[in-house]
N, C-alpha and C positions, 0 to 999 in steps of 0.2 A: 781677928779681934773686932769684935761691931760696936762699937760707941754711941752712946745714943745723945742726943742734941735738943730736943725737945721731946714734948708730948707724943705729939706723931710721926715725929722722924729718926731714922736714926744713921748711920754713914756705915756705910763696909770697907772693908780693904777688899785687896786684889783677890787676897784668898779667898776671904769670903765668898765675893761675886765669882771666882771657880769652881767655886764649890756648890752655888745655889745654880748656877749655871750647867754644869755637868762636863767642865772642860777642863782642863791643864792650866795650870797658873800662866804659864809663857803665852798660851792664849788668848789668858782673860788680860790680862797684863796688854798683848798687842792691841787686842782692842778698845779697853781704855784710853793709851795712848796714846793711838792714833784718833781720839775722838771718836767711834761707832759708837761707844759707852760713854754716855754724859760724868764726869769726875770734875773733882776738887781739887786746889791744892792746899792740903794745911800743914804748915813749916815743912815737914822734907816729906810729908806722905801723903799719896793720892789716895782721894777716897771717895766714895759712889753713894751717893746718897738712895737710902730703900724707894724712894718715890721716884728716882730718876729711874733707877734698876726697873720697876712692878711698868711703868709705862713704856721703857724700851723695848721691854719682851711682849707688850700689849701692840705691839707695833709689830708683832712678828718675825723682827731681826735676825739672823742667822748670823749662828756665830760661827766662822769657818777659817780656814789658814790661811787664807788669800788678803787678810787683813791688815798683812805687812805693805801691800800695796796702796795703799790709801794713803792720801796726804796727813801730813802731820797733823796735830791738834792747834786749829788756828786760836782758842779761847786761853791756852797758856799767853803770860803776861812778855812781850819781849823786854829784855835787857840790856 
């Protein structure tokens, strides 16, 4: 489900960035998580904004399964 936000922006979920990405949701899902994929949090759902997603893959990033190995996402809020 892609939300849009403004004019020019709009936010994906997981699914979506699996599916524009060409990957498996537990995938795209690891990599969000782990921060490789810049996300949001709004109330209980992460989500990817189109501008962050169009620059990340302009950056040439590989999305791969070794991305469970990466540190966690330091930009989540601690509690």
């Amino acid at each position: 489900m892609t939300r849009h936000v403004g004019a020019n922006s709009e936010l994906l979920t997981i699914k979506d960035v699996a599916r524009e990405l060409g990957v498996g949701y537990r995938l795209a899902q690891t990599a969000i998580n782990t921060g490789q994929i810049p996300s949001v949090v709004i109330g209980k759902c992460r989500m990817v904004s189109r501008t962050a997603l169009d620059r990340w893959l302009l950056l040439g990033q590989p999305v791969t399964a070794d991305l469970g190995r990466r540190e966690p996402n330091q930009s989540r809020l601690q509690t």
